[in-house]
N, C-alpha and C positions, 0 to 999 in steps of 0.2 A: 641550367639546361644540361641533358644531357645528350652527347652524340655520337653516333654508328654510323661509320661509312662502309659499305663495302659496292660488291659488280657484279653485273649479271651471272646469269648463269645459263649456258648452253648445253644442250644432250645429243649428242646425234646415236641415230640408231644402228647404225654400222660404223666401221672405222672407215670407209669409202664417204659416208653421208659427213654434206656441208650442215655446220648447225642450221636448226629451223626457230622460228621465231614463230610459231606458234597463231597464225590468221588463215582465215580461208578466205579465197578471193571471190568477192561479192558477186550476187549471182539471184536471181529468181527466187530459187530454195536457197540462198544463204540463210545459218541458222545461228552462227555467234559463239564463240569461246573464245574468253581469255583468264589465265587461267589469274585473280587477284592476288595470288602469290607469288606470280610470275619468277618462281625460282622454276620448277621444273615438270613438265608438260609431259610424259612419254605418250607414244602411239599405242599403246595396250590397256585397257581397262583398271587391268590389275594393275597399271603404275601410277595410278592415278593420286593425286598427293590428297592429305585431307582439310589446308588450307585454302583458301580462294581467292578471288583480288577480280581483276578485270580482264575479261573472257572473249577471245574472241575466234571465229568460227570462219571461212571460206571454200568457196565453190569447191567441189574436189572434182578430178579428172580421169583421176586413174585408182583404182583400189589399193594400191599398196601399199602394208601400213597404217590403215589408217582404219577409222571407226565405221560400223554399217550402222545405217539410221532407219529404220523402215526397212521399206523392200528396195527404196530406190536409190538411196544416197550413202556415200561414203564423207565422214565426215575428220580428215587429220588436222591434228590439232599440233599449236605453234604459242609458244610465248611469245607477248608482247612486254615491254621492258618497263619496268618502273623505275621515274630517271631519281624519284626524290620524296619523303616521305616526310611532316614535319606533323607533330605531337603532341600537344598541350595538357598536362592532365593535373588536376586537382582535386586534392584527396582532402577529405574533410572526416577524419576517425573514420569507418570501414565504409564509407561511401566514394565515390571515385564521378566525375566528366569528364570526358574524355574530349576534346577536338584533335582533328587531323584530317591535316591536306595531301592527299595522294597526288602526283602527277604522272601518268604515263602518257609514252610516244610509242606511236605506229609508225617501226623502224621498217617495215619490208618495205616493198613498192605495190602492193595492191592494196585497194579500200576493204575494211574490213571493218567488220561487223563488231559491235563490242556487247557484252553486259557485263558489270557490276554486282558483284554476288560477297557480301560480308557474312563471315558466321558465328550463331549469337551464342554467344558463351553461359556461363551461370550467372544468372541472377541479371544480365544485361536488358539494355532496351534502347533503342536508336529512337533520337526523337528529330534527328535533323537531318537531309541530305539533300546537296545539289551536286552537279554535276556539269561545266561548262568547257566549251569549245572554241575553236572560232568561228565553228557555223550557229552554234547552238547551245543553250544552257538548259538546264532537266534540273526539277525540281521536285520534291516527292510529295505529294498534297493526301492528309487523311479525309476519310469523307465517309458520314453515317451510309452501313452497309444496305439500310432497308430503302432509303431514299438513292441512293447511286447517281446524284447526279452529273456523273464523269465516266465515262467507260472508254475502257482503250481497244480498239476496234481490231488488231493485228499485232503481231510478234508473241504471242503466247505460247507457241510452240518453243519458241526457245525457251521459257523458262518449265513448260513439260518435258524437256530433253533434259534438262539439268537436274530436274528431280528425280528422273527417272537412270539417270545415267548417272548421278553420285556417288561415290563410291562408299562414303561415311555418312551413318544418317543423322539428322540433328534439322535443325532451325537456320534458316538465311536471311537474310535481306538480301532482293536482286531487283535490279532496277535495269531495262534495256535503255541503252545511250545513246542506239543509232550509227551511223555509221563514220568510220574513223578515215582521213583520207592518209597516203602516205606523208611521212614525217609530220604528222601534225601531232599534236598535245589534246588531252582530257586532262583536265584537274579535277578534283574529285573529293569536297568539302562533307566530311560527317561527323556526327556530334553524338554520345552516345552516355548514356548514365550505367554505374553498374555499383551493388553491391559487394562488397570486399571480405573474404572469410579472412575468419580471426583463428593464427596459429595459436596454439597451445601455451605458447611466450607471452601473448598478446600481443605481438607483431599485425597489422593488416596487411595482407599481401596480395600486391599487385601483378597482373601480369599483363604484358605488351600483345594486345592481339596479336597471330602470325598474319593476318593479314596486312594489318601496320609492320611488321617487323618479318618480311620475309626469309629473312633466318631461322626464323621461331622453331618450327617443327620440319625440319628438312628433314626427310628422306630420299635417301637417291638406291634404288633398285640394279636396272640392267643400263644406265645413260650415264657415259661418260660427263662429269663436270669441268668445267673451264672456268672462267673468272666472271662473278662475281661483284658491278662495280653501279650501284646505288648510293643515296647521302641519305640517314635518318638523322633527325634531331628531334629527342626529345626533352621534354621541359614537364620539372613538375612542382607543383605550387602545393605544400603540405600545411594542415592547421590541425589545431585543437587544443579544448581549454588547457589540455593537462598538461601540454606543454608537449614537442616534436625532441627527442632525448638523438636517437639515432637514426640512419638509413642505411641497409645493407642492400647491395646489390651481387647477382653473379656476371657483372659486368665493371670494368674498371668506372671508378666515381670519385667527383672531387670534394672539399668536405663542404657541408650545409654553410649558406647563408641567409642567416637568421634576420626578420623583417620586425621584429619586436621585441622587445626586451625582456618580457616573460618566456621566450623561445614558445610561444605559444601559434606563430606562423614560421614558416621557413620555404627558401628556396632549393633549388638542383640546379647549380649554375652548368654554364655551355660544356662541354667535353667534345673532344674530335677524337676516334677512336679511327685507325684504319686497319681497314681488314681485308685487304686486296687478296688476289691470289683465292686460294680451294678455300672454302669454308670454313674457319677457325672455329666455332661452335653452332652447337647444334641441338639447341636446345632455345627455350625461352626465353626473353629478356623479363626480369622479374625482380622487385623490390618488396623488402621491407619495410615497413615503419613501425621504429617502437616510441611509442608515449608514455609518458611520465605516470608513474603512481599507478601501474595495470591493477584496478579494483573489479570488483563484481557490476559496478552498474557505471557507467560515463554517459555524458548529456554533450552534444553538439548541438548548439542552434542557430538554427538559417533565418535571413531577414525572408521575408516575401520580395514580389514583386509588385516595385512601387504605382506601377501601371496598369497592375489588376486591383478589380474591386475588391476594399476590406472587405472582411468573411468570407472570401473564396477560397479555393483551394490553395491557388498562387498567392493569393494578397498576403495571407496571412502569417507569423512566423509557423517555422518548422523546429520542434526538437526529436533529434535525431539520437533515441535513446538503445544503448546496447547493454544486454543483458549476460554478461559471463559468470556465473556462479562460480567461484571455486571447492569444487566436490571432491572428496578424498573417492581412493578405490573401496571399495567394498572389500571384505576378505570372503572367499569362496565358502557355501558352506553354512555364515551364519543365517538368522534370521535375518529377516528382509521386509520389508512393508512395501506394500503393492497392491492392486489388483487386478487380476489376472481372469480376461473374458474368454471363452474358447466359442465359438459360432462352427461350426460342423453342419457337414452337408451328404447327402445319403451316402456319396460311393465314400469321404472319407470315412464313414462309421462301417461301412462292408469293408475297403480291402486297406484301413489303415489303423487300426486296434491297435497294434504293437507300437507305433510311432504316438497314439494318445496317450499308453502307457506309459512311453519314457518321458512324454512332456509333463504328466500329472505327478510325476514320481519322483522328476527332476526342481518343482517348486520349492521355495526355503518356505522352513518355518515360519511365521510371523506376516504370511502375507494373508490375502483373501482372495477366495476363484468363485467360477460357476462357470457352465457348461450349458450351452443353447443350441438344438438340435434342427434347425430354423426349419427343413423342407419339413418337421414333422409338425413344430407347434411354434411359435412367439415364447413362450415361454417358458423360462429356465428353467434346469433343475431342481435350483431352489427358486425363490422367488426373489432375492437377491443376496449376494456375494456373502458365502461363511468365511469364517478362519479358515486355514490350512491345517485341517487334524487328521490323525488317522482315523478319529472314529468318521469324521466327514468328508474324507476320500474313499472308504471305504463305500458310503451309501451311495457316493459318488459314480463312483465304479458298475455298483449293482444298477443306476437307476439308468444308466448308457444304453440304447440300444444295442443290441451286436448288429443289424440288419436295419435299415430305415425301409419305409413301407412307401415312400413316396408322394402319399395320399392325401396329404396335407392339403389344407388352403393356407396355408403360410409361408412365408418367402423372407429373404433376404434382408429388404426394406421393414416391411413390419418388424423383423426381429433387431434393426438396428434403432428402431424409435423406442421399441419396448425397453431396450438396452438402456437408451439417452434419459428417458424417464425412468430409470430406477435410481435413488439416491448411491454412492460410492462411499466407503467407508472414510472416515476423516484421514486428512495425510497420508492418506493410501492412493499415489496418482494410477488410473486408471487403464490398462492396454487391452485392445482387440487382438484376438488373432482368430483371422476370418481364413475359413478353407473354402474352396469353389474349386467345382468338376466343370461345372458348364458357365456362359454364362448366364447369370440370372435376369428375370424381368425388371423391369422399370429402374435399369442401368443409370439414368442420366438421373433419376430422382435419387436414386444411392451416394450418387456422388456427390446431389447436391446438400442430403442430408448428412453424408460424412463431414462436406466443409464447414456445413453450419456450424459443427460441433470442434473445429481443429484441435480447440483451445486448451481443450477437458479431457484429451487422452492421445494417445497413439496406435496406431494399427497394423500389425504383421500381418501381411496377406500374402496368400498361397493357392496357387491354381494347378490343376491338374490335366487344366485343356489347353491351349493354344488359345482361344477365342475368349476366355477370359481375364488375360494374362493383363491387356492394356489396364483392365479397370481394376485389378490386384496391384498394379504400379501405380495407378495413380492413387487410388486409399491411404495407399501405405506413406507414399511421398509429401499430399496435402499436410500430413497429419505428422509428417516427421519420424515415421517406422520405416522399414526394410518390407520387402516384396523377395519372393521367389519362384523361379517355375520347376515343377518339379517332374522331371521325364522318368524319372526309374522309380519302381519299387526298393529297389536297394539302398537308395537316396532319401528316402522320404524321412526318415526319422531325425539322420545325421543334419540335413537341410534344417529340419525343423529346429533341433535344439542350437543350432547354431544362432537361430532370432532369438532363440530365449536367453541363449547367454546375452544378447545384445538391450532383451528388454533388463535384465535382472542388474545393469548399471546403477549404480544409487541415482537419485534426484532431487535435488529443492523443491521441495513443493509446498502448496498453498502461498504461491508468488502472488503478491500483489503492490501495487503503484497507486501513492496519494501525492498530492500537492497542496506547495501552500505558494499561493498567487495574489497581487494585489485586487482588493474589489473590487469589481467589472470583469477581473479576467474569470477565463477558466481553460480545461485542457478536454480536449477529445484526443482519445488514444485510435487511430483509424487500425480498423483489423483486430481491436480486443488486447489485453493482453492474454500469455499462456498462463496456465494452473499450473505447470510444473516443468523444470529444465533438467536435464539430463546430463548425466554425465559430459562431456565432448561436446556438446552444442552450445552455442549461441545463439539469443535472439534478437535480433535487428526492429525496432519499433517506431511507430511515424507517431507522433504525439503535437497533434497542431493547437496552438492558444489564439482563441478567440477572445474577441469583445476590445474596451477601452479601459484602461485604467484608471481609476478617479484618483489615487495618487501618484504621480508623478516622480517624486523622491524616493520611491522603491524601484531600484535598480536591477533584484536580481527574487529570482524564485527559488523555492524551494523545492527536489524530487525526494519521492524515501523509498526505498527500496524495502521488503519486506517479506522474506520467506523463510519453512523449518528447514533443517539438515539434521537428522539422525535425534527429532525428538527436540532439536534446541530452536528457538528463534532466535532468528538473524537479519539484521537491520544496517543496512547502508542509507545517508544520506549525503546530498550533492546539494551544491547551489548551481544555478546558472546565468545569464544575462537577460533580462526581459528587450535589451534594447541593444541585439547582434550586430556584426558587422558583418562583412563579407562580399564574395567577389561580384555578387547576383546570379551565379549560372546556375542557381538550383535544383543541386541534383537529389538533395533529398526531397525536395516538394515533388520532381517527375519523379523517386522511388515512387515516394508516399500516394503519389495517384494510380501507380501499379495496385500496391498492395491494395487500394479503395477498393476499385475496379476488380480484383480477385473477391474482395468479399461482396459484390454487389453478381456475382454472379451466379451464385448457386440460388440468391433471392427472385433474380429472372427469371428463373429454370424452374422454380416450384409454382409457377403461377401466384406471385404476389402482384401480378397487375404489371403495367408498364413502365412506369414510375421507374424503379430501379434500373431497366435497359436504360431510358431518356439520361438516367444520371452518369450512366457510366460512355454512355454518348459524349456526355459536355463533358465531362472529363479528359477525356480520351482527346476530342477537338484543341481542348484549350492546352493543356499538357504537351500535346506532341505524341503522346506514349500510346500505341496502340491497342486496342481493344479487342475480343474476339466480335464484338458489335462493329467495326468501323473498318477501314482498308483504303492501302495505297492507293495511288492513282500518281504515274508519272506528267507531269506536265511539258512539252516542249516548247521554247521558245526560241524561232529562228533567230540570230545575232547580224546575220548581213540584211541589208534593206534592197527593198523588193520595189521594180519602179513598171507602174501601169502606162501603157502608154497611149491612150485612147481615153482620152486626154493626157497628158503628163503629169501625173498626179505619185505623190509618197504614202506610201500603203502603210498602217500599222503593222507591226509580227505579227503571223496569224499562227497560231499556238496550235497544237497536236497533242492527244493523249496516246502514250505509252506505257505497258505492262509496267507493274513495280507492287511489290507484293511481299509477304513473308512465304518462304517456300520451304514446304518439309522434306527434306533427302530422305530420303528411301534407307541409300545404304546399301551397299551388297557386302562390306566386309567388317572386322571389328581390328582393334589391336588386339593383337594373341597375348598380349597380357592381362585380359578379362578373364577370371576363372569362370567353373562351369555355373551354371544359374544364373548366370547376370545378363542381363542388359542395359543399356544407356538409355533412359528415359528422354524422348525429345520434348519440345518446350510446351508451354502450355497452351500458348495462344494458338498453335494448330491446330492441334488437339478439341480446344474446346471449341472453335468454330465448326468444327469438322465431326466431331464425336459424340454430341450430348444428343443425336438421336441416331447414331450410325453406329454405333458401338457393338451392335450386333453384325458387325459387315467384319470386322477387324482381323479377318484370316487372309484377306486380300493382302495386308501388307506386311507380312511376315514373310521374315529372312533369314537363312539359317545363319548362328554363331558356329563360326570355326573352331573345329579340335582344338583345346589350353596344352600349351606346349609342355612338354615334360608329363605327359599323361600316361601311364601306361598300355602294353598293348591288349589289356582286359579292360580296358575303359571303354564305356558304351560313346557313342557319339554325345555332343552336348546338343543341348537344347537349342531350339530355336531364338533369334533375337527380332525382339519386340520393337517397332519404332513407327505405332500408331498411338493410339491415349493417351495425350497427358495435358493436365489441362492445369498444371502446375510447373513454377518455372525447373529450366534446364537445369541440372546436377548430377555429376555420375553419381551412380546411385544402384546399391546392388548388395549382395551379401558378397562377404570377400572370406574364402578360403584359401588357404595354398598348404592346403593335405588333401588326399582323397582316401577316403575310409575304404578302405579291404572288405569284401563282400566274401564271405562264408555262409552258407545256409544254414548248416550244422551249429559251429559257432553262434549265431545270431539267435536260432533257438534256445540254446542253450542261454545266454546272455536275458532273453524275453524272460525267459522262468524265475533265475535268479533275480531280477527286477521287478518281477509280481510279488516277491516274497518279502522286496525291504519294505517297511515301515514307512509311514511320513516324517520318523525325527531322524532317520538314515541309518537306522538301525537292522538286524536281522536276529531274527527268532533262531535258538536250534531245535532245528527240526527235522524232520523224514526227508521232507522235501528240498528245505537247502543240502543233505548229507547227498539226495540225489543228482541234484546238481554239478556238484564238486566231484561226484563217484568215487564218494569216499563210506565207508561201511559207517553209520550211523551210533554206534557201538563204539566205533576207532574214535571218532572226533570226540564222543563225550570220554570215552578214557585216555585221550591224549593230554585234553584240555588243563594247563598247568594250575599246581594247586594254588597259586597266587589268585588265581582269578575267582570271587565270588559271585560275580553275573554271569551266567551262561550267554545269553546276550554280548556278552562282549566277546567272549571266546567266537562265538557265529561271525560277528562283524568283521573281526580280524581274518578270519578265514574266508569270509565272503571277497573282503577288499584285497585280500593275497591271491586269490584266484584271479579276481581280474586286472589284477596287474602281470599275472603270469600269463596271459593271451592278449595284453597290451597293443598288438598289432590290429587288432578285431575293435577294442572297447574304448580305447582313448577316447575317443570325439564323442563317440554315446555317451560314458558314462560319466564323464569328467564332471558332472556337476554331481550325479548322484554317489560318487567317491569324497568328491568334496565335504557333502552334508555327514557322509559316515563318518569320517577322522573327525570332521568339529566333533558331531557327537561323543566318541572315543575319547576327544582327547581332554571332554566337559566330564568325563567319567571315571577313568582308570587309565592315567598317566603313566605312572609308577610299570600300570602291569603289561604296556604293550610292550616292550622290549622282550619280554620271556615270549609272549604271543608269537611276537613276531618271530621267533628263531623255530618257536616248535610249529607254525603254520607253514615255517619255510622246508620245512625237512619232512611235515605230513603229505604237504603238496609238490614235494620237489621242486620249489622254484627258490630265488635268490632276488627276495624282492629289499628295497633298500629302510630303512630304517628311516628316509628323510620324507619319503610316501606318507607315514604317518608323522611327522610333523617332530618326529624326535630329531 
């Protein structure tokens, strides 16, 4: 176990003002806040923290200080204290259940209103929650959305004041509790499964919701703090076959005690840590765990549930398989195998030429493209993906539109089927990069025929309107790409090559998963496996074994892992236990019914009949794990007994439905550590309840992102943030810069010219036109050009890539790949002769560019 004590925390808003405790005194329009993190509450909007906990709201009297609700109420808000938090969590290799008991007390002296607002982090999903008193216990009941046979008649407004008045947007769980009397107790029981990313070490790392661990993410703005004095304990129970090696924590920890001899289970015994007094940290409670023997593939398996039927979802075992490839860097420059889709749309073909230029210019050798102009036709350039040549970028080039006509009967959808049904080159994993000005028709069908396809490729999307921005993030995300909004002209290029560096990662590809199982079994992999892994990624897979064994004396199975890297095949194999142990809290079987439920839904959405709703119905029921088919429903149940007295008779509890729901925050601010173009993608399951036919509405819920700190004062505003679409779960998610590219007109033109003129192998001709470039006399360059060098070609290169290292300021970020491609080639060429190059390019161009540029 381990344990965190610390104490309250109070603000007051003047140095006159008695701390407040955070209730509004019950009343007609009482509306409810408390804040779940009950560290700290201010009376201004903007102080508003971005954890939650247990919210509570009273009558107001006087305006001062405090929030306006409507036109008629003022609504100031008060912590209520949470006296004690305890923890349970079991990690089984990058999967995690979480229990925890919250308790808080309503310290004021007036009755106050509460709700219950948790929020849902990456890759999470709450499958359990009660809530009890001594008047009353609340329990959260799912229920198919189409039938409804439960509806909560009142208190809904509170949870439209909470989404509306959020300060950070994202996904909740909020549940209304009713009303709290003075000094009485809510405890507050939830269980919740989640996902675990795997660092770079192979550590899985955990982190302590701020809602359990109200220290988590504290910020204190303009409100004095004081102390601080709550008890957490938590306890965590780690497994797996490979064996539990270490745990690091940013919090003091005593050392593991190991429950088995193989150290294949282990505990986190008790700790009392105190932390009285101001805040000692401020940051997250967070763990690692590292396992024995970090390979490319590891197999966990869960028993089922002895109480559900064999061949269910529950009955049956779970393996819980992770996919970590270890992929060397690529070296910038070389050939590369890939292929590379470009889908373009009328206004990118009018006002973004220059930025197609640098993407098609920017591809390595060795890969394979094509270019689909979708508002004009379905069909490609070619009619599927060539090599990357010069003579076939060149036709390339010529066969582009400069202007689209509009005129088309073709659309977005068509051309991404057309896409899906063209064979892809072998060991070439395949990537979109879809542009959109508007958005396009039959949105929810797009998205559902993007998911259909996850498996077989990824998708860089890019918008240039606001109203297509949700369905750019959400393409990009299902499928495992980057998304970007693009507000300036000046941005557009930079923005773009910035995904291409990110697609042009090396990958494993052509991954595939066999087994060997005794007769009667077999294995269903739910969700597919992928074609291909990326650099940096990991894939987390639900692989359930059905049927009966006919023998018995086979113990254990067989996985084989199976994919290339750079032309080699490479083969991992694993055994595992046909006959698991384990604690029963199955969180990979509730993952494993997320992920189901994900692929069962784009088959709803395309009209395959009902079938696949009904499925993701029972799932959903029997799981616990919510559907975008299915929805809360609080239940109440009075705790005191109620006496009729006409006759004298004992009444059963007569039970109440209450609001309890997932609710999407709004958001009015971001952290200013978000650079420009990004925004935080919210979860999916709002998204898809809410978007697969509303997706043309999506202007309504846009917010603007705050100026990125340290911006300059020529920096145009940033873009707006996006926290409507996403029908994929929660992960920030975003391109991440922290440079901003110099805007020159002059310059950039200048830069377009010279990158019309390089070559596909990164080379440059000598010619009139690069001599014009460089405005150097054409005459000069070829009688400078030393006599060492026998390719004129080479002597161009050198002087191409010394000019744009001598405006470095302007071409870093542009040009950075297409510099890379030139030294490879350079340095595939005439070694020996760059060094003279380079001294007489430095003295015809006046610059002092370094000799490590080129790779000497």
């Amino acid at each position: 176990m381990l344990g965190v004590e610390s104490r309250p925390l109070q603000c007051r808003d003047t140095p006159g003002d008695n701390p407040v405790l955070m209730n509004r005194d019950s009343g007609p329009l009482g509306l409810l806040w408390l804040y779940m993190k009950n560290l700290l509450v201010c009376r201004s909007p903007e102080m508003w923290h971005q954890s939650f906990g247990l919210l509570g709201k009273s009558y107001a009297h006087d305006t001062t200080g405090s929030f306006f609700l409507g036109k008629w109420l003022r609504v100031p808000l008060y912590p209520v204290s949470l006296c004690s938090a305890v923890v349970d969590v079991a990690i089984q290799d990058y999967v995690a259940d979480v229990a925890a008991e919250l308790i808080y007390q309503n310290k004021s002296q007036t009755s106050t209103e509460v709700l219950f607002v948790f929020p849902l982090g990456p890759h999470m999903a709450i499958y359990s929650f009660q809530a009890r008193s001594e008047d009353a216990k609340v329990h959260a009941v799912l229920q198919d959305e189409v039938q409804q046979p439960h509806e909560a008649t009142g208190g809904w407004e509170n949870l439209e004041y909470l989404r509306d008045q959020s300060e950070y947007p994202g996904e909740a769980f909020a549940c209304f509790l009713g009303t709290l009397s003075p000094g009485r107790e809510v405890v507050v029981t939830l269980r919740y499964v989640q996902e675990l990313p795997r660092e770079p070490d192979g550590a899985a790392r955990f982190v302590l919701s701020p809602t359990l661990n109200p220290y988590g993410t504290l910020y204190v703005w303009n409100c004095r703090t004081s102390k601080l004095h709550y008890s957490l304990l938590l306890t965590a129970s780690l497994q797996s076959p490979r064996g539990v090696v270490d745990v690091q924590a940013n919090f003091a920890l005593t050392p593991l005690i190991y429950t088995a001899q193989d150290h294949s289970t282990a505990q986190a015994p008790l700790l009392q840590v105190s932390l009285a007094g101001s805040p000692q940290c401020h940051h997250d409670l967070e763990l690692l765990v590292y396992y024995g023997d970090p390979t490319a593939v590891s197999a966990v398996v869960e028993k089922g549930d002895p109480e559900a039927p064999p061949g269910s979802l529950l009955g049956d075992p779970m393996v819980l398989v992770t996919l970590a490839p270890s992929i060397p860097e690529a070296v910038p420059g070389q050939r590369q195998s890939g292929e590379f889709i470009f889908l373009l749309n009328t206004t990118f073909l009018e006002h973004a030429q220059d930025s197609l230029l640098f993407l098609l210019k920017s591809l390595p050798l060795g890969c394979y493209f094509n270019i689909y102009c979708y508002e004009e036709t379905s069909v490609g350039i070619y009619s599927q993906s060539v090599e990357y040549t010069q003579d076939n970028l060149t036709e390339a080039m010529r066969r582009i539109p400069s202007t689209g006509s509009s005129l088309g009967d073709s659309n977005l959808l068509e051309t991404l089927r057309s896409v899906y049904n063209t064979p892809r080159p072998h060991r070439h994993p395949r990537q979109l990069f879809i542009f959109m000005a508007g958005l396009p028709p039959d949105v929810e069908a797009i998205a559902a025929e993007v998911c259909r396809h996850r498996n077989s490729h990824r998708c860089f999307s890019f918008c240039f309107s606001e109203d297509s921005a949700a369905l750019a993030m959400a393409l990009a995300k299902e499928t495992g790409g980057e998304a970007a909004y693009v507000s300036s002209d000046n941005r557009r290029s930079f923005v773009v090559l910035k995904c291409l560096k990110q697609a042009l990662k090396p990958a494993a590809e052509g991954v595939s998963l066999s087994w060997t199982l005794p007769r009667g079994l077999e294995v269903e992999v739910l969700g597919g496996t992928p074609q291909s892994i990326f650099q940096g990624q990991h894939n987390l897979l639900y692989a359930q074994i059905h049927g009966q064994a006919q023998d018995t004396t086979v113990a254990k199975g067989v996985m084989t892992l199976q994919y290339s890297l750079d032309g080699q095949d490479v083969t991992y194999t694993i055994e595992f236990p046909l006959c698991p142990q384990g604690d029963g809290r199955l969180a990979g079987h509730r993952l494993a019914a997320r992920c189901l439920m994900k692929r069962l839904l784009p088959e709803s959405v395309s009209g395959s009949g009902e079938e696949p709703r009904h499925r993701a119905v029972e799932i959903s029921l029997t799981s616990g794990i919510i559907c975008p088919f299915t929805s809360y429903v609080g239940v109440r149940t009075p705790q005191r007994v109620t006496w009729y007295q006409r006759p004298l008779a004992l009444l059963p509890p007569r039970q109440s439905l209450i609001p309890c729901q997932i609710v999407e925050l709004r958001g009015s601010r971001i952290s200013s550590c978000y650079p420009k173009s990004i925004w935080v993608p919210p979860g999916w399951l709002t998204a898809v309840r809410a978007s697969w036919l509303a997706l043309r509405q999506l202007t309504h819920d846009i917010a603007a992102l705050p100026q990125r700190r340290a911006c300059s004062k020529a920096c145009k505003p940033p873009p707006p943030l996006f926290s409507s679409l996403k029908y994929v779960d929660p992960m920030e998610f975003g391109l991440c810069s922290s440079t901003l590219w110099r805007w020159c007109p002059e310059a950039a033109a200048k830069c377009q010219e010279l990158v019309a003129l390089q070559n596909a192998d990164g080379s440059w001709a000598l010619s009139s036109g690069l001599a014009s470039v460089l405005e150097v006399d054409e005459d000069e360059i070829k009688g400078k050009m030393p006599d060492e060098v026998m390719e004129p070609s080479i002597w161009a290169t050198v002087m191409a890539v010394t000019w744009l290292h001598r405006h470095d300021e302007y071409y870093q970020d542009l040009c950075e790949l297409l510099e890379a491609k030139a030294v490879t080639w350079l340095c595939s060429q005439a070694v020996s002769q760059l060094d003279k190059c380079l001294e007489t390019a430095n003295t015809l161009l006046g610059s002092s560019v370094k000799p490590s540029v080129f790779r000497l």
